[in-house]
KEZASE-635449 format. One record per residue (C-alpha): residue in three letters; y, x, z. Coordinates in steps of 0.05 Angstrom, whole numbers, m for minus. Each point is the difference from the previous one (the first is absolute). Layout:
! residues N
ALA	Y	X	Z
...
! end
This chain:
! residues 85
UNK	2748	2530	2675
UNK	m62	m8	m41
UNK	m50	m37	53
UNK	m80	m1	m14
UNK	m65	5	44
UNK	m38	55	26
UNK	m51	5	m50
UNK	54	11	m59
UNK	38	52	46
UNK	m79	37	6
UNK	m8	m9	m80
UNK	53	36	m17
UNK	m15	70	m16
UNK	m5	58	50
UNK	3	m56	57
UNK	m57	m6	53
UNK	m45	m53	13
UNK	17	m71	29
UNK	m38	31	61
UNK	34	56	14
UNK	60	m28	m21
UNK	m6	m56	53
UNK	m19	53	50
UNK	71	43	m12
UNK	39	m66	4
UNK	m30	m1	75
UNK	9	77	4
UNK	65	m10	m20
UNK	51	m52	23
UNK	59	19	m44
UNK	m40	m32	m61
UNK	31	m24	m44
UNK	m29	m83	7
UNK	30	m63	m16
UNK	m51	m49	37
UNK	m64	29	32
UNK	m67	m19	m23
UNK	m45	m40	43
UNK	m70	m46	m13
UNK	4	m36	m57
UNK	66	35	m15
UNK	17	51	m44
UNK	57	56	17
UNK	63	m10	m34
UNK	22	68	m13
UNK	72	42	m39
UNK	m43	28	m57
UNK	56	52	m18
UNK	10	21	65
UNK	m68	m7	34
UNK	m20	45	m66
UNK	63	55	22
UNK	m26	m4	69
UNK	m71	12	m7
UNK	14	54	m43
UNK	56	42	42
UNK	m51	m9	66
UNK	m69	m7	m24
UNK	m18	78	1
UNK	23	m7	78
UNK	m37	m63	13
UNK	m70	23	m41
UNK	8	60	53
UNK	7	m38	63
UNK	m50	m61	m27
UNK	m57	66	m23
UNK	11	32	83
UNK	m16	m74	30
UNK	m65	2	m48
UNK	m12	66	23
UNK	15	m10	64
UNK	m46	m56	3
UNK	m60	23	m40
UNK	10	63	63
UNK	m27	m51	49
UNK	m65	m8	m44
UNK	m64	32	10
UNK	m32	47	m45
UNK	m49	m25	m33
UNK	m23	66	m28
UNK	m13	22	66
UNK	m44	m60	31
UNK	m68	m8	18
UNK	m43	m49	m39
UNK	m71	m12	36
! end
């Protein structure tokens, strides 16, 4: 087991960012984390298989994270169609 930090997990190559990263770790519980981030704290992650994980279940997580985005940009108003005065 080859442990690191987020940030090295998101540099490697055809990983996401830290962000999104951090967001599928809440998305998804099964993870793979050795000690959870918190202030002042850095995540403590499996490299190997945080970097096996992301890649077997990222195309279903960018899926389901893109229909909350869509979902939520679906409660904003147009702003093509508004008045200005």
């Amino acid at each position: 087991m080859t442990t690191g930090k987020l940030w090295e997990l998101a540099a490697l190559p055809d990983m996401p960012s830290a962000p999104t990263l951090r967001q599928l770790m809440r998305e998804r519980p099964d993870f793979p984390i050795v000690e959870r981030g918190r202030k002042g704290r850095d995540y403590v992650i499996d490299i190997e298989d945080a970097a096996a994980f992301v890649r077997a279940n990222w195309r279903d997580a960018r899926s389901t994270l893109s229909g909350k985005a869509r979902a939520s940009r679906s409660h904003q108003p147009d702003t093509d169609q508004l008045r200005l005065f």
